[in-house]
C-alpha positions, 0 to 999 in steps of 0.5 A: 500860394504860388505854384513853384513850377509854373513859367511866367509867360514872357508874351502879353498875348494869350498862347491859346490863339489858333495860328492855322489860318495865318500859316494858311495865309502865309503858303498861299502866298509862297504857292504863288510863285508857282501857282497864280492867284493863290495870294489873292485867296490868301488877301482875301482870308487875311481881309475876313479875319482880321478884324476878329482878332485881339491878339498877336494874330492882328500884326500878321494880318496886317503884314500878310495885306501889306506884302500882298499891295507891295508885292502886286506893285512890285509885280506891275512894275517888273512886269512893264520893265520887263520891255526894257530888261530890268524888269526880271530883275525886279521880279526876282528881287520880289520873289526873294523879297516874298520868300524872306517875308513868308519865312519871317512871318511863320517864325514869329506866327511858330513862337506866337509873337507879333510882327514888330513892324507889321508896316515895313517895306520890306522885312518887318 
């Protein structure tokens, strides 16, 4: 007999995956801004676990990887460029472009969903 209160769960996915680690992941990289080379401890994290999950987890490694390879080139580019002015510009368009990711990413990691394009360029 069906249980007249229970809700379908609209996720494929178990809702019992622990989110911590990619949150973790998810500051580390915004903690960047401020304080260098956080986001590569949150890389390196991301490396480690993500072949251990099944879950909805597996697209938010994916994209935690991506944004952190993108982000350096976005940062070496600016960083030469910055001989020529344009540069800053390109290091502030990372920085918002790694603000709006970050905040993406805990708004489907918060209602345990995936990353709909764990692969994009810019906002998945």
């Amino acid at each position: 007999m069906d249980n007249p209160t229970k809700i379908p769960n609209s996720s494929p996915y178990p809702k019992n995956s622990n989110s911590t680690l990619p949150m973790i992941i998810y500051a580390l990289y915004l903690a960047n801004l401020a304080v260098p080379f956080t986001a590569l401890i949150g890389v390196i994290m991301a490396y480690i676990n993500k072949s251990d999950e099944t879950t909805f987890l597996q697209s938010h490694y994916q994209f935690q990887i991506r944004t952190f390879w993108i982000g350096l080139l976005y940062l070496i580019i600016g960083g030469i460029l910055t001989i020529i002015l344009i540069g800053w510009i390109i290091l502030l368009f990372y920085a918002i472009w790694l603000i709006i990711r970050c905040v993406k990413g805990f708004k489907y990691l918060n209602d345990q969903q995936p990353i709909p394009n764990p692969t994009s360029w810019m906002f998945g």
